[in-house]
N, C-alpha and C positions, 0 to 999 in steps of 0.2 A: 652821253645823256645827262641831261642838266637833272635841277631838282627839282624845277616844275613840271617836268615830265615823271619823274616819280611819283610825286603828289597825283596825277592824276592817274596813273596805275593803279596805287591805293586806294584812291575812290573807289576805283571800279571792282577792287578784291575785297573792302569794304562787307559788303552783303554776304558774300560767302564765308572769307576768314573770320567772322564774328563766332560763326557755330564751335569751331575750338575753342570757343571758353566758356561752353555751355559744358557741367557737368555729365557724364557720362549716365543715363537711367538705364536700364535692363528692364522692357518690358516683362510684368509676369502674371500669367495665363490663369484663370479662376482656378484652375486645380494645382495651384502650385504646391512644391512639396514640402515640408521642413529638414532638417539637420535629424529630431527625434525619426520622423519617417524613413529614412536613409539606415540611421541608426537598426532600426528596430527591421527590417529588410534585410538586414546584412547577420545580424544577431539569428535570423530564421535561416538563412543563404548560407551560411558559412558551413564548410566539408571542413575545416579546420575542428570548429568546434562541434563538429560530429565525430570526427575520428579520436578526440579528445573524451568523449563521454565515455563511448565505446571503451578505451583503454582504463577510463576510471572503470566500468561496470568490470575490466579485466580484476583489477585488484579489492573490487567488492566479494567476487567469487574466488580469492585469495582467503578471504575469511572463511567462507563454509568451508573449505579446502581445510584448512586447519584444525577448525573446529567441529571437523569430522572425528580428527583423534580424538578426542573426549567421549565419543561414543563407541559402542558395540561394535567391531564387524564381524558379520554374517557372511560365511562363505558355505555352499554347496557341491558337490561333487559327485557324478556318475561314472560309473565304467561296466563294462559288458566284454566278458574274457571267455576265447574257445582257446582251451588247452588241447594237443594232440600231441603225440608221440608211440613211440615204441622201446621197448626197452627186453634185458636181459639180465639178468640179476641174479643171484643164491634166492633173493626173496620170490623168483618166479621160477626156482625147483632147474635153472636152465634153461628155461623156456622164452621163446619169446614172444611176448605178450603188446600187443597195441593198447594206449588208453587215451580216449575223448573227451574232455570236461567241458563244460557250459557254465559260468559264472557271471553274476549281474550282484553289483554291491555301488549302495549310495548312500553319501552320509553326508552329514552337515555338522561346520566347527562354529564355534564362535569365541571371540576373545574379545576380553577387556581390556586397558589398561587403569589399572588401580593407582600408579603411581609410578613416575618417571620425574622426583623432584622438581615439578612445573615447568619441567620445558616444553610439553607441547600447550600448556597455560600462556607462557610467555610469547610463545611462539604466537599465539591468537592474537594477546594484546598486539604484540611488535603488526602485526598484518592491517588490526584495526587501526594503528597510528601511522601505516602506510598508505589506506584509503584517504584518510584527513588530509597526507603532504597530496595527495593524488589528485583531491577535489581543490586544491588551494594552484596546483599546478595550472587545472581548468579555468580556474578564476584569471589565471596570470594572461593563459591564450584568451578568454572573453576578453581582456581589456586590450591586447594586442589588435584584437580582429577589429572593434570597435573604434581606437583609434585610427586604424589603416583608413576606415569609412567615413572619419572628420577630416582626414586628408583628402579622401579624393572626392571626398563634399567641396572642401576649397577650393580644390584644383579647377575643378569644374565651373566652380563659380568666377572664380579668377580670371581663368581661362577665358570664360563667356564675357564679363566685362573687360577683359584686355582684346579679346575680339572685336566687339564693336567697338571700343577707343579706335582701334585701327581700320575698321570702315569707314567710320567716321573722315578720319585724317587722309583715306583715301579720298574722300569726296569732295573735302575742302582742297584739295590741293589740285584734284581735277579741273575744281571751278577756277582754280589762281591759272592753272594751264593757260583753259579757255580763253580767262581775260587775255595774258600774258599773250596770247599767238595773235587777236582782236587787236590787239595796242599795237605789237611787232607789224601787221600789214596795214595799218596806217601812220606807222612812224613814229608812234609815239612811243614807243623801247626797245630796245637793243636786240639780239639776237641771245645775248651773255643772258638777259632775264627769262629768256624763254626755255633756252639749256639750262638755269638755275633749278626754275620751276620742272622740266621735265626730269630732269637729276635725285630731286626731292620726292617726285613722283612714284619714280623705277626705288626709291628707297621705301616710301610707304609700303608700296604694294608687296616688296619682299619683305618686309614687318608684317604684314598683312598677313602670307603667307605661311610664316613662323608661326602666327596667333592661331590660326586655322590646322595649323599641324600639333599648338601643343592641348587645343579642343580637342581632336579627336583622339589624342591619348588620355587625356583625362577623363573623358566617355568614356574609354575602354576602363581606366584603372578601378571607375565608379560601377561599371557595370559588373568586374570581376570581385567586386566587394559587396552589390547587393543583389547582384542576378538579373539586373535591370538595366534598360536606357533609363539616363538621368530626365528630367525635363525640369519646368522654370524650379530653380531652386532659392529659396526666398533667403534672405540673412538672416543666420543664427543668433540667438538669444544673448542679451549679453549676459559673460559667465564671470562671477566673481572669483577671489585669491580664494582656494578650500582651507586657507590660515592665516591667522594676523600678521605673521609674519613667518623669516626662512626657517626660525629654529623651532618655531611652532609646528611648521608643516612636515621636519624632520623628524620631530616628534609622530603625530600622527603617522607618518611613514611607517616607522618602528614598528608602529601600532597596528595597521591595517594594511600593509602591501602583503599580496600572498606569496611573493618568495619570501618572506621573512617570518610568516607563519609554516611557509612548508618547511624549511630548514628545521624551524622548530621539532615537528612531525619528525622530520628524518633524523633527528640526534635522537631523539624518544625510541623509536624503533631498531637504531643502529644497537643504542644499551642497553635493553631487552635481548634482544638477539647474542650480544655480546654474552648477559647472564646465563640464557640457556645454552653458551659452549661452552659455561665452566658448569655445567652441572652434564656434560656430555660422558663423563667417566665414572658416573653414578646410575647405583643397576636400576633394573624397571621391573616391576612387580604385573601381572598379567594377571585376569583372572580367565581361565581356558575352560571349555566343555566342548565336546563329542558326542553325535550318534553317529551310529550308521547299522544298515543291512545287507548281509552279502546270501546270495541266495544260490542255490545249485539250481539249475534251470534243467539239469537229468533226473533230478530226483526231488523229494520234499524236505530235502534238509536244509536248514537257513541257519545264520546266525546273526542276532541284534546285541544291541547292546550300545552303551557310551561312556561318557567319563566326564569328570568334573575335578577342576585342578587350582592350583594356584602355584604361577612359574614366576620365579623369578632371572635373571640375566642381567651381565654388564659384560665391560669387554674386561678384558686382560693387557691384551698387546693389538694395536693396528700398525706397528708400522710408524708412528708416531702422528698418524690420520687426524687425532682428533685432538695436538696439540697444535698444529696447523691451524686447524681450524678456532680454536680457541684467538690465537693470533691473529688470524684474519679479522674475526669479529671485531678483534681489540681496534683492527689499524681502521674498516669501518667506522668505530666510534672516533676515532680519532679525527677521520677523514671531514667526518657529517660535523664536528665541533668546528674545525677549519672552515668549512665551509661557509658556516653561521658568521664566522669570523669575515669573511669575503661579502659574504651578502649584505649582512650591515653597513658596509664601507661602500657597499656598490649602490644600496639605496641612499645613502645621506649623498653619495657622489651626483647620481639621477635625480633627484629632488632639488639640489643646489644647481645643477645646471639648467634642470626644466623652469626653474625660481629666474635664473639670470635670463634666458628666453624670452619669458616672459616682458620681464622687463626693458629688454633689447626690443622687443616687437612692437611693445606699446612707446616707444621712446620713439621707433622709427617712424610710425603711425602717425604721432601729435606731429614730427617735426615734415613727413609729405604735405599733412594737410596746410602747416605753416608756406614750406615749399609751394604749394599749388596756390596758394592766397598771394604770395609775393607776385609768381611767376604768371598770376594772371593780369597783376596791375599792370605788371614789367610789359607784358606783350601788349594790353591796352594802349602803353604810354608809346611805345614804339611805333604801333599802327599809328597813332594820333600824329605822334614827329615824322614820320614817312609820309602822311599827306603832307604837310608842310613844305617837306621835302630838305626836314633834317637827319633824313633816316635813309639808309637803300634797303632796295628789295629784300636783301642777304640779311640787313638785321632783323628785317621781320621775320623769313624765315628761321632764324636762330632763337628770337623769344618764343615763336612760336615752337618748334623745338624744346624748347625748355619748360613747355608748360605740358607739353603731351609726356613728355617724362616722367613732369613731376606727378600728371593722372598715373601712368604708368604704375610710379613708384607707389603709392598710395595704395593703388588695387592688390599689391603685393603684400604691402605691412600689413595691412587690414587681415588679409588671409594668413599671414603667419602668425600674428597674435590670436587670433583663433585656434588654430592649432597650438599654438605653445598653450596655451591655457589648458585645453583638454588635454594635453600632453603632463602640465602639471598634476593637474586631476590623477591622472593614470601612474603617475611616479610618485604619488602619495596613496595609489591602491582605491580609487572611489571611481575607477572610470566602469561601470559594471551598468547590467540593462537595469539590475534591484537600484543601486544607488540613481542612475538618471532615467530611474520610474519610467519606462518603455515600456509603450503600450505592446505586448507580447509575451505569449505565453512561456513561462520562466524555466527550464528544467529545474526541477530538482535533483541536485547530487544524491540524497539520503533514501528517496523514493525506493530505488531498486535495492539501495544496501539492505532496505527494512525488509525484502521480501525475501533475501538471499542470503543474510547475517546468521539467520537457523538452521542455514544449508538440509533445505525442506526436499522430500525426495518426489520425483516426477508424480508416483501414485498418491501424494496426498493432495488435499485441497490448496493449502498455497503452491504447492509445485503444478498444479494444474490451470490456478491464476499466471504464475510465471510465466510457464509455455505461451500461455495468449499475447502477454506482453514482449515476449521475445519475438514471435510472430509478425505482430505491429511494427517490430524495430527494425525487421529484418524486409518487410512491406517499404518502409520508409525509405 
């Protein structure tokens, strides 16, 4: 095949091959949805951060628990005793005599503790600064669950526009067929141009294929993050750096990521606890009272009566129980400081790499859109030198190849500097529905702590508000 038979091949692919270098649009549908709405969907949806409050409300009522010892307890006790026997005795002359009793006695104790050198004081604090690392845990899963749903915000988005890139490319390449077979049964190309174009073809369509399979996992991954089928999803707001710069935003890290405030919480609670095992061998003063009534149910005779005390007690010897335990606490505090020591290095670590991400994504970003600016004059100039008929088939197909790529690539960086950003966000501790103001109703952590902190008992009034709210939760 000469080059004026090329030329005139290109004429004819002319009309259709233009459409590859028309950018890619994504129609979207009046109700389309945002990033926030996805967001705020998933924030309601998530069993993550339900099973997460739940366990916080666990160590809210950690506190009444404790600071239960601080108060009185009230205990009660009945019993109802038939005595029967027989006996034979000097006191019964020889004789043998049967005897019956009937006894009923109930009585009620109560005891204080007056002083046990603040360890069940301590013991409250330490519980209360365990709630704090607990609710700071919660914050750590919200910003977990919420990034997962900017990922498969992108995914989906990505997904949709690498989709149709490749319908597209499916339809231009149908039309080159078409020509391509029109040209081969009047002589005008080869049999090799029409095998090119059908080769290119059987490759769109399995790209085609791959696009359409990695859609409907990305529907699934969006659906499992907000309870929903996705639909048109509009592009995200542009998000700026949360710092001027790496060592600013490592800063801020320090300051605001909630592993680094819970660590905080957990070294607080570990030496508290620690302090109440060295006061574990120091006695405890009680204040103790009694009544009770035992009654003969054969006859009128009864006896009442009670008492009022002040006991004291410590140990002597456990076995060495409670220097164990002193230990244990110690290595606790030790554990929870190491810890602190881990997590500070873990966030400056995630901060510094979410930073370079960044940076990585927006670099790849400018330089596709560069790529697709080249790579669309390059396939222009191609097409142009292929009428001519200083060009074959094969290079038009490879410019053009190189420009559905460089779409390709572009659709990609676009969506990873998205995430790397909100990924920044969330490695400096701001990724939260308070901080990106979601439209949605907020839990508060402290709510239940307020209602359960007085460890209120079922028969008063806030323990009868409580009941209703637990109700509600348990409905939910």
């Amino acid at each position: 095949m000469g080059f004026p038979t090329i030329g005139r091949m290109m004429r004819g692919f002319a009309a259709s091959v233009v459409l590859a270098t028309a950018p890619v649009v994504m129609p979207l549908a009046a109700s389309a949805e945002t990033l926030a709405d996805a967001l705020a969907d998933a924030y309601r949806h998530s069993g993550l951060l339900e099973q997460n409050r739940a366990l916080l409300r666990v160590a809210d009522e950690d506190v009444a628990v404790a600071m239960a010892g601080l108060r009185p307890i009230i205990n009660w006790a009945a019993d109802v005793t038939h005595d029967f026997g027989t006996a034979r005795t000097t006191a019964t002359g020889g004789v043998t005599r049967g005897s019956v009793g009937n006894d009923a006695t109930v009585g009620i104790a109560m005891e204080l503790m007056l002083w046990d050198a603040g360890r069940t004081s301590m013991s409250v604090e330490a519980k209360k600064e365990v709630v704090l690392a607990t609710r700071e845990a919660l914050r750590g899963v919200e910003q977990r669950v919420l990034l997962t749903a900017v990922q498969a915000y992108m995914n989906v988005r990505a997904a949709s526009e690498t989709l149709a890139l490749r319908q597209n490319n499916v339809r231009v390449i149908t039309e080159e067929l078409r020509a391509a077979k029109d040209r081969f049964e009047v002589g005008e190309v080869t049999r090799a141009d029409v095998a090119l174009a059908e080769a290119r073809l059987a490759g769109a369509r399995s790209a085609l294929a791959q696009a359409q399979g990695e859609l409907a996992i990305s529907v699934e991954d969006f659906r499992f993050s907000t309870g929903r089928k996705s639909g048109a999803l509009t592009p995200p707001p542009a998000l700026g750096m949360p710092a001027a710069g790496l060592d600013a935003a490592k800063v801020l890290a320090m300051r605001r990521h909630p592993d680094m405030i819970r660590a905080g919480h957990e070294i607080t609670a570990a030496e508290l606890g620690l302090r109440a095992a060295k006061t574990s061998s120091l006695p405890t003063v009680n204040l103790t009272g009694r009544y009770g009534l035992t009654d003969d149910l054969n006859s009128n005779f009864f006896t009442r009566g009670g008492s009022v005390g002040l006991e004291a007690s410590g140990p002597i010897y456990q076995g060495g129980r409670l220097s164990a335990l002193e230990r244990q606490a110690q290595a606790r505090s030790d554990a929870a400081r190491g810890n602190l020591h881990n997590v500070r290095h873990s966030i400056a670590q995630g901060v510094g790499s979410a930073w370079a991400r960044v940076e990585v994504a927006r670099a790849a970003r400018t330089a596709s859109e560069e790529q697709i600016r080249a790579a669309r004059v390059a396939f222009r100039g191609v097409r142009e030198e292929a009428t001519l008929g200083a060009r074959t088939t094969l290079d038009v197909f490879n410019a053009e190849q190189e420009l559905l790529d460089a779409q390709a690539n572009q659709i990609q960086a676009s969506s990873n500097e998205v995430v790397a950003r909100y990924g920044l966000l969330a490695a400096t501790g701001q990724l939260t529905a308070e901080d990106l103001k979601l439209r949605v109703q907020q839990y508060d952590p402290a709510a239940y702590y307020n209602m359960v902190k007085s460890a209120p008992v079922k028969s008063s009034k806030q323990g009868k508000q409580l009941d209703k709210v637990l109700k509600s939760l348990t409905k939910e």
